[in-house]
Structure formats: C-alpha cells, structure tokens
TIVO-2410 file (N, C-alpha, C; in nm, 3 decimals):
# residues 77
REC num residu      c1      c2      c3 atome chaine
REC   1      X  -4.259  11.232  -8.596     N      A
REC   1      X  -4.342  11.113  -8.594    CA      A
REC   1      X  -4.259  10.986  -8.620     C      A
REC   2      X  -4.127  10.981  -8.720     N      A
REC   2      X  -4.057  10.869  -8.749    CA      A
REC   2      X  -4.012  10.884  -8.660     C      A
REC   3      X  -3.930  10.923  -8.568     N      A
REC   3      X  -3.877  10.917  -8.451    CA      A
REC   3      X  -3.952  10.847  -8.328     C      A
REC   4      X  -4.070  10.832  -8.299     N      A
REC   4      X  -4.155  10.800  -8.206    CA      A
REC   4      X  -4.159  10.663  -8.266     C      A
REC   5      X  -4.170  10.653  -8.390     N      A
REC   5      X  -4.216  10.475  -8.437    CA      A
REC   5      X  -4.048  10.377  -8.423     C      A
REC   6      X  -3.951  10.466  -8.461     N      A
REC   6      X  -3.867  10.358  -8.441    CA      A
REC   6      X  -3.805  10.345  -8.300     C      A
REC   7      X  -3.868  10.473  -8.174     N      A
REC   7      X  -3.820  10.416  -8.064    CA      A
REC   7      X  -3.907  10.335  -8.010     C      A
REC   8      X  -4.052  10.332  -8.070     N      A
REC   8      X  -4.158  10.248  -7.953    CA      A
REC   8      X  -4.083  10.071  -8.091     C      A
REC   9      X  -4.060  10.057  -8.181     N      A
REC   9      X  -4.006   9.937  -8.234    CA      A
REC   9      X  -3.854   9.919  -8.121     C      A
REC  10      X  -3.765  10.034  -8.182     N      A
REC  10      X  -3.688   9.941  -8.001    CA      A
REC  10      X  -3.678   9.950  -7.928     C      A
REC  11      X  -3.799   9.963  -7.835     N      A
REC  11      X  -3.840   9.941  -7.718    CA      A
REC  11      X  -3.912   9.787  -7.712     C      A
REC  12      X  -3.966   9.801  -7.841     N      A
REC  12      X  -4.026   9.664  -7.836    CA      A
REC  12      X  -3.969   9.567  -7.852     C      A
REC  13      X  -3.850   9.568  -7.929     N      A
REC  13      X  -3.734   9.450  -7.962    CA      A
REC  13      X  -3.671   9.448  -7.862     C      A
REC  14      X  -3.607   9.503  -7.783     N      A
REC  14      X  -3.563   9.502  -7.638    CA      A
REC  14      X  -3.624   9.388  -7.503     C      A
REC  15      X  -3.756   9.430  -7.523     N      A
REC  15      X  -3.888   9.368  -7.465    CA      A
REC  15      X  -3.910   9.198  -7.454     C      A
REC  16      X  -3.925   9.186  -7.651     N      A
REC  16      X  -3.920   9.106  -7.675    CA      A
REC  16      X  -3.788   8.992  -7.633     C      A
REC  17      X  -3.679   9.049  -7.664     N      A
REC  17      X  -3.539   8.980  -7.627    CA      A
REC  17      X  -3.506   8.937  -7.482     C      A
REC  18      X  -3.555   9.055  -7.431     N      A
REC  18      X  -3.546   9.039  -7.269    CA      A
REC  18      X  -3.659   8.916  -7.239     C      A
REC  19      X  -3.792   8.894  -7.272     N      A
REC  19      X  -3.828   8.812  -7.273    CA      A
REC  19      X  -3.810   8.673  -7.281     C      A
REC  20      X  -3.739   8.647  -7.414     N      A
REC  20      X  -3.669   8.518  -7.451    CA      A
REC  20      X  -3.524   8.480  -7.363     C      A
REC  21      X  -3.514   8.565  -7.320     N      A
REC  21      X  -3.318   8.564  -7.276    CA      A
REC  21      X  -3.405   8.504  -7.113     C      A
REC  22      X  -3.575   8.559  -7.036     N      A
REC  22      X  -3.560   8.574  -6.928    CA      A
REC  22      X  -3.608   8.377  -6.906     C      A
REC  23      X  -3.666   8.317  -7.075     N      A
REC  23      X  -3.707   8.192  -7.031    CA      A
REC  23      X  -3.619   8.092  -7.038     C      A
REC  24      X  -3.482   8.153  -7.088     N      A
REC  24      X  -3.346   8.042  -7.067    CA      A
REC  24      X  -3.277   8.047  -6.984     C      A
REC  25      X  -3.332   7.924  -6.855     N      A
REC  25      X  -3.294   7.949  -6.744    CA      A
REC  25      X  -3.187   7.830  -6.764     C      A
REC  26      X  -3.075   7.850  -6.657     N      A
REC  26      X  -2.984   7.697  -6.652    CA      A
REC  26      X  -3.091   7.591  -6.577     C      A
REC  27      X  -3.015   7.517  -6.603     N      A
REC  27      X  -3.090   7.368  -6.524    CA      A
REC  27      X  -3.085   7.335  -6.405     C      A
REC  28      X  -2.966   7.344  -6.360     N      A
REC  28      X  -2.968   7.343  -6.220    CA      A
REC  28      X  -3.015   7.445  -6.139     C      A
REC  29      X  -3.066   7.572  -6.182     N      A
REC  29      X  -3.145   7.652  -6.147    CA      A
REC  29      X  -3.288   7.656  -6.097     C      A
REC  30      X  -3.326   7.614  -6.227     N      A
REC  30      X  -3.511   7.584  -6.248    CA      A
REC  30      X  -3.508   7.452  -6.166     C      A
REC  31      X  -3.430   7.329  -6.161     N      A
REC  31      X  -3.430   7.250  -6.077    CA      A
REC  31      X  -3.444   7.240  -5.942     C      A
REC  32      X  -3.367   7.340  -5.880     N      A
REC  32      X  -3.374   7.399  -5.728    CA      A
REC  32      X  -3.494   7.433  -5.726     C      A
REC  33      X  -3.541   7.556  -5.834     N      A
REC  33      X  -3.648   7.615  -5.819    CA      A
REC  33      X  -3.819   7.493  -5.781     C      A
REC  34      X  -3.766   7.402  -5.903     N      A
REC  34      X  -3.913   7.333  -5.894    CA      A
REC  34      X  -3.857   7.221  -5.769     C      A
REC  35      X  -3.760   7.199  -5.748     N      A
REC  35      X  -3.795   7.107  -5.606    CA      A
REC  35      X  -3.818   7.168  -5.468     C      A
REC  36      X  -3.800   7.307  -5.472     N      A
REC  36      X  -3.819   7.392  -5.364    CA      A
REC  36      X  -3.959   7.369  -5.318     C      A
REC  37      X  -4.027   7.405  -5.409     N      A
REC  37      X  -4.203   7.397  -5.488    CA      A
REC  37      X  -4.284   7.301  -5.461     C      A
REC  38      X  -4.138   7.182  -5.471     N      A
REC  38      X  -4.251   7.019  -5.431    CA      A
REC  38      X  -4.241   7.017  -5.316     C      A
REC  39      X  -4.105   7.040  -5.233     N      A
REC  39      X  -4.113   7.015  -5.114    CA      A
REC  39      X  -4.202   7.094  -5.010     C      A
REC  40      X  -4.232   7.245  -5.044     N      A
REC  40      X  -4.336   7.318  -4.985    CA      A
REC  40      X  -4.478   7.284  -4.994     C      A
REC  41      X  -4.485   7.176  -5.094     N      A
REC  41      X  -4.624   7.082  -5.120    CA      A
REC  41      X  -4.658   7.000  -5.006     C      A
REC  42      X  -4.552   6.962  -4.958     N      A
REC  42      X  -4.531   6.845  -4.828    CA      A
REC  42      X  -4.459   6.740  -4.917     C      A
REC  43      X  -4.412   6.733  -5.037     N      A
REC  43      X  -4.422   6.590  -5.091    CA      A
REC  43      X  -4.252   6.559  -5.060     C      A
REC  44      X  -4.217   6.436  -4.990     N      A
REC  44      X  -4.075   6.462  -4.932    CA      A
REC  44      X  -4.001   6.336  -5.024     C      A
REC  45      X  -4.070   6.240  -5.100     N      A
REC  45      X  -3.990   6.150  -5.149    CA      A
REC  45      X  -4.021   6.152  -5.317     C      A
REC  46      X  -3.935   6.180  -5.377     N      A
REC  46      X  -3.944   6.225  -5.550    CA      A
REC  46      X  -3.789   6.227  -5.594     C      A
REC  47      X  -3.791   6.231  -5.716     N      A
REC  47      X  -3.656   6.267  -5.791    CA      A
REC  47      X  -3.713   6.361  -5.916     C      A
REC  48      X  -3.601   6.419  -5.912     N      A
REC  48      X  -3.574   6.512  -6.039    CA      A
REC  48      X  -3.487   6.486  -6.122     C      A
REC  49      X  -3.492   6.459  -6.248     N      A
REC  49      X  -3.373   6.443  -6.341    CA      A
REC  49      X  -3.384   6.528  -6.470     C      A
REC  50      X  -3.302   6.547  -6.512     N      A
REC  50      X  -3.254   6.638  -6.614    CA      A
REC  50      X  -3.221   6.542  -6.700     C      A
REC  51      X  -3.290   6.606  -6.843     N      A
REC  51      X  -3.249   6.480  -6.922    CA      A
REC  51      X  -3.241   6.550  -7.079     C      A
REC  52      X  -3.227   6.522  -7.191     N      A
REC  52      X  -3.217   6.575  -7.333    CA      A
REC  52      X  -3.383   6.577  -7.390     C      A
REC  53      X  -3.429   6.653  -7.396     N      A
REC  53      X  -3.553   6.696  -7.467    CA      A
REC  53      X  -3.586   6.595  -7.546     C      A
REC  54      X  -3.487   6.514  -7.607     N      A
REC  54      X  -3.564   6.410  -7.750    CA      A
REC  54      X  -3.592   6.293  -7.647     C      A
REC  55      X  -3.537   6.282  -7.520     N      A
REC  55      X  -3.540   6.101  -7.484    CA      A
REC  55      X  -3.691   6.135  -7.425     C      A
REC  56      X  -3.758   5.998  -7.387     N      A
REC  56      X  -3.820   5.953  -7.333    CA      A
REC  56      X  -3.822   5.927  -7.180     C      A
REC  57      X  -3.909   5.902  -7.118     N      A
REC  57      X  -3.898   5.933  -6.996    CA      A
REC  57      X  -4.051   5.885  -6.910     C      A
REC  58      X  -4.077   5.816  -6.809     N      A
REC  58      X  -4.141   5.748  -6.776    CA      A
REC  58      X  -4.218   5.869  -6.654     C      A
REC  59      X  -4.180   5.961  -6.628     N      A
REC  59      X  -4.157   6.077  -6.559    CA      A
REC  59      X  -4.250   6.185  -6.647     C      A
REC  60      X  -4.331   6.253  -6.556     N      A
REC  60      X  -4.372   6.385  -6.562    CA      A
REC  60      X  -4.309   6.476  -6.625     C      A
REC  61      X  -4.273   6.536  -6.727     N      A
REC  61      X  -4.221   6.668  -6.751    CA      A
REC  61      X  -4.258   6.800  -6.664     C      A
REC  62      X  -4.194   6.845  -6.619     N      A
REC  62      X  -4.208   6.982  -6.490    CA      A
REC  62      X  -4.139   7.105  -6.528     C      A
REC  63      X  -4.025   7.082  -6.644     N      A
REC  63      X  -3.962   7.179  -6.705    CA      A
REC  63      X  -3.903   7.179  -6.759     C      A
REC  64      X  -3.874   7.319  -6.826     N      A
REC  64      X  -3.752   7.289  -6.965    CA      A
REC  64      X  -3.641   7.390  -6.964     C      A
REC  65      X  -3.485   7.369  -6.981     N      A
REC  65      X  -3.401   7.449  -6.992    CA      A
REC  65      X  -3.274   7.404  -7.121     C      A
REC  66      X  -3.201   7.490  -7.046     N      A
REC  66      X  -3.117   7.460  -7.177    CA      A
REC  66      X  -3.154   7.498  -7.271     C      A
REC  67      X  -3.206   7.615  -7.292     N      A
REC  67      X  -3.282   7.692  -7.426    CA      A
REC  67      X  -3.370   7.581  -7.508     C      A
REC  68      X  -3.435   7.476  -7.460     N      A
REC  68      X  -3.505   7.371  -7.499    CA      A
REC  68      X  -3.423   7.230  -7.536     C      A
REC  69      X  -3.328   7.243  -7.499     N      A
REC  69      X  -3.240   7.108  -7.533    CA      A
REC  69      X  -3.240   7.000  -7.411     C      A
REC  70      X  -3.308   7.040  -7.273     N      A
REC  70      X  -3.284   6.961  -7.211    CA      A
REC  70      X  -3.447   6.987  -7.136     C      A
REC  71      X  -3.497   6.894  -7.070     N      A
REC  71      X  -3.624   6.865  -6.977    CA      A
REC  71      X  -3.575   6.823  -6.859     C      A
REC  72      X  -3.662   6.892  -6.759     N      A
REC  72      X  -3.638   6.790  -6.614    CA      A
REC  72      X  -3.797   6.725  -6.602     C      A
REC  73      X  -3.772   6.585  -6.520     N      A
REC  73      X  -3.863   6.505  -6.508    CA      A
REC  73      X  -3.885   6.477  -6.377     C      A
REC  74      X  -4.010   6.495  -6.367     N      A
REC  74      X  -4.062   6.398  -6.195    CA      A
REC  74      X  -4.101   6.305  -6.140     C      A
REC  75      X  -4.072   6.266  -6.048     N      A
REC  75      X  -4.092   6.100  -6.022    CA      A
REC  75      X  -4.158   6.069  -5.895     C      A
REC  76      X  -4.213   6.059  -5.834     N      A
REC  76      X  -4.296   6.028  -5.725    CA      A
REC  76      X  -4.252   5.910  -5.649     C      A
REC  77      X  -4.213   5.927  -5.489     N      A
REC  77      X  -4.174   5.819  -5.449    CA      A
REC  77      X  -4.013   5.728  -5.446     C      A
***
C-alpha cells in the first residue's frame, strides 16, 4: 500500500512540474504564436512588443513569458 502512495505522489510531482516547465514559454515563441492567431483573424496592421512585466503599457496584454518577467503587448493599427 506505501508503495502505491508514493508512486501515485511521483507521478503527481512529475505532472505538476511538467506543467509549470510547459507554461514557460520563450518570447519569441509565444510571440510568433500569438501573431500567427491575429493574422488568421484577418487583422493585418498591429504590433507586438515584448516588454518587462512591471512597465506600463498603453497596449493590450496578450501574453506572458519569461517565466513572468516579461509581457507581450498589442496594438492595433
């Protein structure tokens, strides 16, 4: 029975890790990704910028990388 509890625990810590490891994407990654996204919208004139999580930004937030240290922003037009 101890045997069954500490493999379904690491199975679950595994799980869990793989999880967190799968939402730190690079930036220029998720970037491609979400302008791929706009442009299949039809929307053909926008910018994307990548910027540090603390600044400010006049721009949409659309995503986050850099294990949360950095945001990309959208801009319309």
């Amino acid at each position: 029975m101890s045997k069954l509890i500490v493999a379904a625990l690491v199975s679950f810590g595994m799980g869990v890790s793989g999880a967190a490891f799968a939402q730190a994407k690079e930036c220029d990654e998720l970037k491609a990704e979400i302008e791929a996204k706009i442009k299949k919208n039809g929307v053909d004139k926008f910018s994307l910028e990548v910027i540090d999580a603390d600044k400010q930004s006049d721009g949409k937030v659309v995503g986050t990388c850099g294990g949360g240290t950095k945001k990309i922003v959208y801009k319309r037009g």
